[in-house]
N, C-alpha and C positions, 0 to 999 in steps of 0.2 A: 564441334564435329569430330566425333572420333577417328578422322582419317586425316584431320590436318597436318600431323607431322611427316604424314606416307605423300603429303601432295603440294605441301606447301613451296615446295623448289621448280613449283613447274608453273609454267606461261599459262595462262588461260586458253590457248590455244592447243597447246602439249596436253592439258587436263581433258580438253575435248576429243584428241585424236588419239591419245594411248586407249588402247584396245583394253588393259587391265582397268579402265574405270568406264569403259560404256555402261555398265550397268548404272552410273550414277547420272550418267547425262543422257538418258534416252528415258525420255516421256516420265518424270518422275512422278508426276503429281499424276496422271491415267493410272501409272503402275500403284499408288499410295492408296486408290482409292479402289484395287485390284478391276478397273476397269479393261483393262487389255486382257483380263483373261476373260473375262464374262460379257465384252463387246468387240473384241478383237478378230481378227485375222487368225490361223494358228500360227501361233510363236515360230520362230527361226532358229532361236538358241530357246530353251527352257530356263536356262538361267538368268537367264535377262526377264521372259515373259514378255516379250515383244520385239517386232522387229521393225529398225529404225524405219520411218520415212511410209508404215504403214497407216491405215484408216479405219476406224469405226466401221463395220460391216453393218451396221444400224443405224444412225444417229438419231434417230426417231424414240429407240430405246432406251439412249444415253441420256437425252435429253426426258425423257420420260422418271429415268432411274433417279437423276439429280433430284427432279420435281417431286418426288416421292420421300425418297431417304434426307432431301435437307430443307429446314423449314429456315433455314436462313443462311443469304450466301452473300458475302460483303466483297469488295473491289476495292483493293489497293487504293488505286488512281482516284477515289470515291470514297476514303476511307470516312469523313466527317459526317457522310451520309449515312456510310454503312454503321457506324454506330449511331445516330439517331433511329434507324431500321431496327437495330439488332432490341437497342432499350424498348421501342416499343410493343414489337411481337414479344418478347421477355420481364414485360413493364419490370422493367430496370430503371435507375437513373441514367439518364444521357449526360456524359459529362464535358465538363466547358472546354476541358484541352486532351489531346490524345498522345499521351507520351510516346515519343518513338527509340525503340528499344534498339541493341545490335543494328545501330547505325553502322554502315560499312565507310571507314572514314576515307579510302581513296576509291569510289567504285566506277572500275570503266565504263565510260562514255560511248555511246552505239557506236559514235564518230571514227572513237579509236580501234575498231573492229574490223577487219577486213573483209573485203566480200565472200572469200571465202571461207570466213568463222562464223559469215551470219546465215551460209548458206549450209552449212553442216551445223548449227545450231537449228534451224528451221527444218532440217532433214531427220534430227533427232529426237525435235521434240514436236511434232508435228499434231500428237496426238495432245497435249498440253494445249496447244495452240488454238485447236477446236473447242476442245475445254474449257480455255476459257474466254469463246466468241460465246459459248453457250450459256456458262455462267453470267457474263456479259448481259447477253439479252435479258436470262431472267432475272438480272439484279433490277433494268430499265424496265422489264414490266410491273417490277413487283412495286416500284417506287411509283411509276405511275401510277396503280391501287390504291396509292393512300391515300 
């Protein structure tokens, strides 16, 4: 991450609430897929391209736009699946073991989170959060297909 040495002295909690890096912690993965500009609310800051704690003015189209633009979409939690999915629609080989990379060797525990980190994480990334109930569903219907 190019910003690890600008961040690495700070709490998990500090990195959430400093105002100089909302832009990294507010809906990353809506903002990656420049969803928030083209299924959004109008923005609040422009430089962000979204403003925390907003919603999908659609979801009908979000959920439409995914179905469209990705013919394949895998789930962490599901990962052993999602590469038998991904080899098939791609006839790839599916393989016997899925290396896991950029393992995080101490990574906090929800446990260790307080209510209110998990309440301004859920404020921030709310739009992620939809995102991926949505991916969610279509990863379960798409496996039910098969």
């Amino acid at each position: 991450m190019p910003l690890y040495h600008d961040i690495k002295h700070l709490s998990f909690q500090q990195f959430l609430e400093d105002p100089d890096w909302e832009g990294l912690n507010n809906n990353p993965q809506a903002r990656m897929l420049n969803l928030t500009q083209t299924f959004g609310d109008d923005a609040v800051d422009p430089s962000i391209g979204w403003a925390p704690g907003s919603t999908f003015r659609n979801p009908y189209l979000v959920k439409q736009f995914l179905r469209g633009q990705f013919r394949f979409i895998g789930v962490t939690e599901h990962m052993p699946e999602s590469f038998k999915m991904l080899g098939r629609l791609f006839h790839w080989p599916i393989p016997t073991t899925i290396p896991h990379e950029n393992k995080i060797p101490r990574r906090i525990q929800r446990e260790q989170l307080s209510s209110d980190v998990i309440a301004l994480i859920r404020y921030r990334c709310s739009l992620d959060m939809k995102l991926y109930e949505y991916a969610l569903q279509m990863f379960q219907e798409r496996m039910g297909s098969r």
